[in-house]
N, C-alpha and C positions, 0 to 999 in steps of 0.2 A: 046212697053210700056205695052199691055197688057201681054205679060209675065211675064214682071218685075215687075210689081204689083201681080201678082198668086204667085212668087219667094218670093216673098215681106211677103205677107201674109200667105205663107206656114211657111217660116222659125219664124216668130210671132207665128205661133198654134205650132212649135217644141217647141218652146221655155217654151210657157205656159204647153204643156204638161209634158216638164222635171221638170218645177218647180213645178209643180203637183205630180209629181211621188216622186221627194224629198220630199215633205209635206205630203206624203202616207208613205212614209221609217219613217219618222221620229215621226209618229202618229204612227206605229207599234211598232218603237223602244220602247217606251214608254207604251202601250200596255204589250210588250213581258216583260219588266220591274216590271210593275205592277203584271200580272200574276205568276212572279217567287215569288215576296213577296208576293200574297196571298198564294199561294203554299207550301211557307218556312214556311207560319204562321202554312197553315194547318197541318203541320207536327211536331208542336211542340207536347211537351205529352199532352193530355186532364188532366184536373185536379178533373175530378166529377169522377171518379172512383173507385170504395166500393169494400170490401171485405168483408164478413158473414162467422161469426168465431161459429158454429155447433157442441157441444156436452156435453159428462157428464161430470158432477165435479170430478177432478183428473185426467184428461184424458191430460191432459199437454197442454191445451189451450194455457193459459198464456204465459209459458213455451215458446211455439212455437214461435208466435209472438214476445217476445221480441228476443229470438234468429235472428229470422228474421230482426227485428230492431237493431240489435247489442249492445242490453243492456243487461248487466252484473245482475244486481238484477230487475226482474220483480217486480211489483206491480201489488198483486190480487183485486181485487173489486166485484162488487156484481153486480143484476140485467144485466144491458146494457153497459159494457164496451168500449169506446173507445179511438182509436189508431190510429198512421199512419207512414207508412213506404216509406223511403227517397227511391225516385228513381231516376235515373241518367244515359241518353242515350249518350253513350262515341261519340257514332258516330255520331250524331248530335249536340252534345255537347248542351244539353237540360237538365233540371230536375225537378220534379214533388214531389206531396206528394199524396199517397195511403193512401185513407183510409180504417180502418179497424176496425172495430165492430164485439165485443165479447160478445156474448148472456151468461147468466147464466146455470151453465147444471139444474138446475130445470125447468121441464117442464112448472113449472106454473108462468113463467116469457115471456110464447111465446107471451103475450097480447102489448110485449113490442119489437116485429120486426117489424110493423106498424113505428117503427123511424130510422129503419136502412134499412127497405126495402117494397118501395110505388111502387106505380106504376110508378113516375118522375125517381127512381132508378134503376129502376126495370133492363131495358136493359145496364145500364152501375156497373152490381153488378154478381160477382165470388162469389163461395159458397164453404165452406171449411167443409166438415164431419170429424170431428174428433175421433178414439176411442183411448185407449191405451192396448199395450201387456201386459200388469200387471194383464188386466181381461178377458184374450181370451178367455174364456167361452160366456162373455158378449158382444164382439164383432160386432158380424152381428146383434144382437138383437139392439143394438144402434144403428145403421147406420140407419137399417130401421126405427126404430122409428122416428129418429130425420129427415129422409129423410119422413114420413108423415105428421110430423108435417110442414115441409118446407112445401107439396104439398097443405095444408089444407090452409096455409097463401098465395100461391101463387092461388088458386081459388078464396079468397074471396078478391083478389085487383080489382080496378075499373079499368081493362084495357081493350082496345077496342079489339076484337075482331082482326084487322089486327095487332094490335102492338104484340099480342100474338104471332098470327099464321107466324110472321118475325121473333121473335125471337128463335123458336121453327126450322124453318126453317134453319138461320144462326149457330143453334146446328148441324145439318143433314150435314151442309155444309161443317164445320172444322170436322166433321168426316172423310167423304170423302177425304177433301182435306189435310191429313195431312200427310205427305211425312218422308220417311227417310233424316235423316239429312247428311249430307258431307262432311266429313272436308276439302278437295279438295277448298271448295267455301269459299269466302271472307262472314265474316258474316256480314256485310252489303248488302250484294250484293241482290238484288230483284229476280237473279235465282234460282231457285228452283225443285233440283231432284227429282221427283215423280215417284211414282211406278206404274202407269198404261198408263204414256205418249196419255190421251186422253184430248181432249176438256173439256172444262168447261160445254158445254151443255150436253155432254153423260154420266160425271162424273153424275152431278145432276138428270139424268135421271136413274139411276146404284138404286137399291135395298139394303137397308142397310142388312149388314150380320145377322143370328140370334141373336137374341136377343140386340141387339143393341137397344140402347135408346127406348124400348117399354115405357118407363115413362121419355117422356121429358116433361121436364117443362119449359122447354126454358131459363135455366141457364144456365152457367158452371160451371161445379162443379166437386170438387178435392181430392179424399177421403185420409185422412195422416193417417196413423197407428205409433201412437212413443211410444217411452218407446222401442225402437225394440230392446233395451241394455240385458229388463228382458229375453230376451228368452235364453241367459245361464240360467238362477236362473230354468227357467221350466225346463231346461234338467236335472240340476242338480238335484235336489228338487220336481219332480213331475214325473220326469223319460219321457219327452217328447221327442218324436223320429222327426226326419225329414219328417214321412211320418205326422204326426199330422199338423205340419208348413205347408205340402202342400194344405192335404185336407183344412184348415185354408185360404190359398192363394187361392185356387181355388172357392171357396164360395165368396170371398172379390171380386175376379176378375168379376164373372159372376154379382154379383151386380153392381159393377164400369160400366158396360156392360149393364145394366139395363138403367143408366141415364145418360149413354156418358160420365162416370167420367175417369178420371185420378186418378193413382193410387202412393202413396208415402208412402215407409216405412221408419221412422226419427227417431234417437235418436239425441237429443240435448246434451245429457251429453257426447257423443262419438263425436256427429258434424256429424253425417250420413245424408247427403241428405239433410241436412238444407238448402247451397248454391243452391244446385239445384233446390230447391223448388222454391226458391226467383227468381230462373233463370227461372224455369216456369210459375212465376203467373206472370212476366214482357213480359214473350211472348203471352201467351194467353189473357193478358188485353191492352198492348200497343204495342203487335207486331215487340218484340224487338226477336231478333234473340234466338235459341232454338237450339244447335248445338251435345244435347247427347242423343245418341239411347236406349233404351229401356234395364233395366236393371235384367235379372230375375234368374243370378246365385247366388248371396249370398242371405240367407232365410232373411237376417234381415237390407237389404238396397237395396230390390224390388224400380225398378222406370218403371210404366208405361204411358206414354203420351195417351190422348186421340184420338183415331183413329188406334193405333196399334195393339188391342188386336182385341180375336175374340177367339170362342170356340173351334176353331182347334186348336190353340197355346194351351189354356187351358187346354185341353186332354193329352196334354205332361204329365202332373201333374198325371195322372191317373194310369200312370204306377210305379210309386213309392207304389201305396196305395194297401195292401194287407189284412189287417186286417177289412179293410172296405172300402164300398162304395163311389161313386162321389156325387150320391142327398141322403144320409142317411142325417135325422135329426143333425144339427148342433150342438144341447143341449148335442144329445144322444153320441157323440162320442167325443167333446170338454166340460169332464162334469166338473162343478166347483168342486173343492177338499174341502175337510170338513176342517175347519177350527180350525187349532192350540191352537188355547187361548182357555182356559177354559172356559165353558159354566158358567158363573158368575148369581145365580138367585138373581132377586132383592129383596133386605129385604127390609122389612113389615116397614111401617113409626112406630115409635115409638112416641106416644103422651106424654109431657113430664106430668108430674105430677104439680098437684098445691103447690106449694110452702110450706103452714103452713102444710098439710097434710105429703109430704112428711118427712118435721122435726119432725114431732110426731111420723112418723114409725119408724127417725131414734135413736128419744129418746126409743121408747119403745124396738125396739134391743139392745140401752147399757144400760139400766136397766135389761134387760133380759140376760147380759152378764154375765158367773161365775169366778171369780179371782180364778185362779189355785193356790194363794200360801195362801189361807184360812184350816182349816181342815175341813174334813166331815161334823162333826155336825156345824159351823160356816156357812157353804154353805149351809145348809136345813132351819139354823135358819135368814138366808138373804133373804130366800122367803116368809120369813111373815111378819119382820117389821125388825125394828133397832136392834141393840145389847146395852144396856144399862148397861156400866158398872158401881159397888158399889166400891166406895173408902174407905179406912182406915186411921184413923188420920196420921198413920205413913206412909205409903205406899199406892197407887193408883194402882186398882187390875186392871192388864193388860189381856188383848184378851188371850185365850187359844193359845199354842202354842209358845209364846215369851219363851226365854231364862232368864227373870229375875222374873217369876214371879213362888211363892213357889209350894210344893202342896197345903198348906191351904189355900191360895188364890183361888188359883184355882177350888178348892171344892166349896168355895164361890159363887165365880162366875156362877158358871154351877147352884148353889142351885138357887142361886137371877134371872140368867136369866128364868131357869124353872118358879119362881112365875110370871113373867111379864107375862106370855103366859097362864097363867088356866086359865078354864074357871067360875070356883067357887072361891067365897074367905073365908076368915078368919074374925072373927071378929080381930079389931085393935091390941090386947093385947094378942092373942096367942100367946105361944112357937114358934117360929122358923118365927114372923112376920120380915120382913128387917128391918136394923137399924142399926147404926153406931158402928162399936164397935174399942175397943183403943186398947184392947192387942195386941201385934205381934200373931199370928198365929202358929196354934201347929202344927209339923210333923205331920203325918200319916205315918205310912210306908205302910196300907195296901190298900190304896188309892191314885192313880198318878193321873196326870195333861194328861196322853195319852188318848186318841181316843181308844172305845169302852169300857169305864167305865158304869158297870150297873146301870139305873138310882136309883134302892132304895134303894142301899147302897151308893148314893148320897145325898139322902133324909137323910138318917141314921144320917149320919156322921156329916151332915150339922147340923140339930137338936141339937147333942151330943156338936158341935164345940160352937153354938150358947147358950146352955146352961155354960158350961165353960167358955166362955168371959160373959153372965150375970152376974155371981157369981162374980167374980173378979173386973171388973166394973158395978155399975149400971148405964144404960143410957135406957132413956126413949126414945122409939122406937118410928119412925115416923110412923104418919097416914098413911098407906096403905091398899087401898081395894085389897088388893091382901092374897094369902093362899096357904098353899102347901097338898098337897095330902096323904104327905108321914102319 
C-alpha cells in the first residue's frame, strides 16, 4: 500500500510538472512572438532624419536636390529652404520621408541653421558641402569656409559633453569600419567583407590613418562637386590640362580627409552620380545596402565613400603633376581668368533739370536759331528786332529776296528798314521822312535788289525816288520820329 501511494503521488508531480512545462512552452511561444514584432518595428526606417544642404549661390544646390527628388523644374527660394526626399527599403518593403534643408549661400543667413540643426537633430543630421566646377578657382575656398561656419554652429549647441564625445566616436567608427563592397553577397544580406578580418575590439583600438578626421565634428558629411559637365568648357576655353583636374582632386581629397567626408563629383544635366549619391545618403543614414566601389578613373564622375581614402592612394595623383607642386597654394596655380565682359564704368546720375527753367534754355536756343533760307543782311537785321515792312497803295513791299518784288521796291524797303534802326531822327517833315506813296515804282537800272548793295547809294537813290513820287502826288507824310543819315 505504501508503494502505491509513492506510485500514486510520483506519477501526480509528473503530471503537474508536464503541465508546467506546457505553460512554460507556451508563455515563451508568446514571448518569442512578441519580441519578433518589436524587432520588425525596430527595423522600420526612422523618420526624424535631416539632411543640411551647405554652400554658395549658383553652386547647384537646388538643382541637386530636386534631381535627387525626381523633379523636373526645381523651385529656388531664399533664406532656409525646405525639402524631402521619398525613400523606399525594397527589402523590407518599408518607406520613409528624408528631410532636407537648404541653407542660403549668403553667409549672413547662418543665424538661421539654429532651425535645421539643434542639438535634438544634431545626431540624427548628414551634412552636404556643396561647391561647383564653373568656379574651380573658388572651390576649396568654399568648402572651408562654409565647413567653419558649420564648426562655429556646431560649438555653440547646447550639447552635453557625452552626446558629443559618441558621436564624434561613432564618426571614427564607420571609418574604420567601412569595408569593400561584393557583388558575390546578397544585398540584404548582414555579411560583410572587410579588409582587415579583425575583431571589433582591435579595429577600434587601430590609429586612424594620417590626416584622417583631424576636424570631426561628429557629423557626416558629403562633399558633391557638380556642374562636373563645365570641365570640357575649362579645357576648351581656358586651356585646362588633366594635370590641373588632379592637383584640383587631390586638395578636395585631403580636405574630405580632414572631416571623414565622402567625396562625389555630380552633373545633373548629364545624370553623373546623381543615382549614386541618393544610394549613399540611404546607406550612411538608414543603413540600406551600398554595393559600388570607389570610383577615381574618369576626372568628372569621381566617387569616393567614406573610409576608403587615405594619403597613399592620394599620392597616385602626384605623378601626373609636373609643372607644379602637391601643397603649392591652391589660388596660385588654379588662378581665376580675367573676365570677358567689358569692364562697364558706372555713369555719373544725371540730376534732371526743373522744368520752367529748362523751357527757357530751350526757347532761348530757338530764338537763337538762324533760318538758312533768309539773306545776309535779313540774318544781321533778325538780331536786333523785327523787320517792318512799308506797303504801297498798289502793291505790298515784300522781304528782300522774293521773286516778285521790283528793284524800287526794294530800294524802298532797305531805305525804310535802315530808318527803323538810327539812332538819331529827323524832324517830322523832312525830305526823305516815310510815307505812303501811290506811284508804281521807277526802274533803276543802276541799283538791284542783290545782297552787297552800298548803303549811300541807297540813301541816294531812295531820296531821289522819294522826291519824284512827292512831285507827282502829294501826300502828307506820317509822323515819325525816325530820320536818315544819308
Amino acid at each position: 500500500m505504501a508503494a502505491t501511494a509513492i506510485d500514486v503521488m510520483s506519477q501526480s508531480n509528473g503530471f503537474q510538472s508536464k503541465k508546467k512545462d506546457l505553460t512554460d512552452n507556451k508563455d515563451n511561444l508568446w514571448s518569442s512572438i512578441l519580441a519578433e514584432v518589436q524587432n520588425s518595428g525596430n527595423n522600420k526606417l526612422p523618420s526624424n532624419k535631416n539632411v543640411l544642404v551647405l554652400g554658395d549661390n549658383e553652386s547647384g544646390k537646388t538643382t541637386l536636390i530636386a534631381k535627387l527628388q525626381g523633379v523636373e523644374d526645381p523651385k529656388k527660394g531664399s533664406g532656409l529652404e525646405f525639402a524631402y526626399i521619398d525613400v523606399r527599403d525594397d527589402y523590407r518593403d518599408d518607406q520613409t520621408r528624408l528631410s532636407v534643408w537648404v541653407l542660403d549661400g549668403d553667409p549672413g543667413h547662418a543665424n538661421l541653421l539654429k532651425y535645421a540643426l539643434n542639438a535634438e537633430r544634431f545626431p540624427h543630421t548628414l551634412v552636404m558641402l556643396v561647391a561647383a566646377m564653373t568656379t574651380p578657382w573658388a572651390i576649396l575656398d568654399q568648402l572651408q569656409s562654409w565647413a567653419a561656419l558649420l564648426g562655429d554652429h556646431v560649438d555653440k549647441l547646447s550639447l552635453d559633453n557625452d552626446t558629443r564625445q559618441q558621436c564624434r566616436q561613432l564618426n571614427i567608427k564607420k571609418w574604420q569600419d567601412y569595408t569593400e563592397p561584393g557583388d558575390e553577397l546578397d544585398p540584404g544580406s548582414p555579411l560583410r567583407r572587410t579588409s582587415r578580418n579583425l575583431d571589433d575590439e582591435a579595429a577600434d583600438s587601430l590609429p586612424l590613418p594620417e590626416g584622417v578626421l583631424t576636424r570631426n565634428l561628429g557629423l557626416d558629411i558629403v562633399v558633391v562637386i557638380t556642374k562636373t559637365d563645365y570641365m570640357s568648357m575649362l579645357e576648351k576655353d581656358y586651356d585646362y590640362k588633366d594635370e590641373q583636374f588632379d592637383f584640383m582632386q587631390q586638395w578636395i581629397r585631403r580636405f574630405c580627409l580632414q572631416y571623414g567626408a565622402a567625396l562625389f563629383y555630380t552633373s545633373a544635366k548629364e545624370d553623373k552620380n546623381c543615382d549614386l549619391l541618393y544610394k549613399y545618403l540611404t546607406h550612411r543614414i538608414y543603413s540600406l545596402p551600398f554595393r559600388t566601389p570607389a570610383l577615381v578613373v574618369e576626372k568628372d564622375a569621381v566617387l569616393i565613400p567614406a573610409g576608403w581614402d587615405n594619403m597613399k592612394k592620394i599620392s597616385i595623383l602626384y605623378e601626373n603633376l609636373q609643372s607644379m607642386k602637391p601643397n603649392d597654394y591652391y589660388r596660385d596655380v588654379i588662378v581665376q581668368p580675367p573676365t570677358n565682359r567689358k569692364c562697364v564704368a558706372r555713369e555719373n546720375e544725371i540730376q534732371a533739370e526743373e522744368e520752367q527753367a529748362f523751357l527757357a534754355k530751350q526757347q532761348a536756343l530757338l530764338l537763337g536759331m538762324k533760318d538758312p533760307t533768309r539773306s545776309p543782311t535779313t540774318r544781321n537785321q533778325a538780331s536786333t528786332g523785327p523787320i517792318i515792312q512799308v506797303a504801297s497803295p498798289n502793291k505790298k513791299l515784300e522781304p528782300k529776296g522774293s521773286a516778285a518784288v521790283s528793284p524800287g521796291e526794294g530800294v524802298l524797303a532797305h531805305f525804310f528798314n535802315s530808318l527803323l534802326y538810327k539812332k538819331t531822327g529827323s524832324s517830322p517833315g523832312a525830305p526823305g521822312s516815310p510815307g505812303s506813296v501811290g506811284a508804281s515804282p521807277v526802274k533803276t537800272d543802276s541799283l538791284s535788289a542783290q545782297d552787297g548793295v552800298d548803303k549811300s547809294a541807297i540813301c541816294n537813290d531812295a531820296a531821289a525816288e522819294l522826291d519824284r513820287l512827292t512831285r507827282t502826288k502829294k501826300i502828307s507824310p506820317p509822323n515819325l520820329n525816325s530820320s536818315s543819315e544819308c
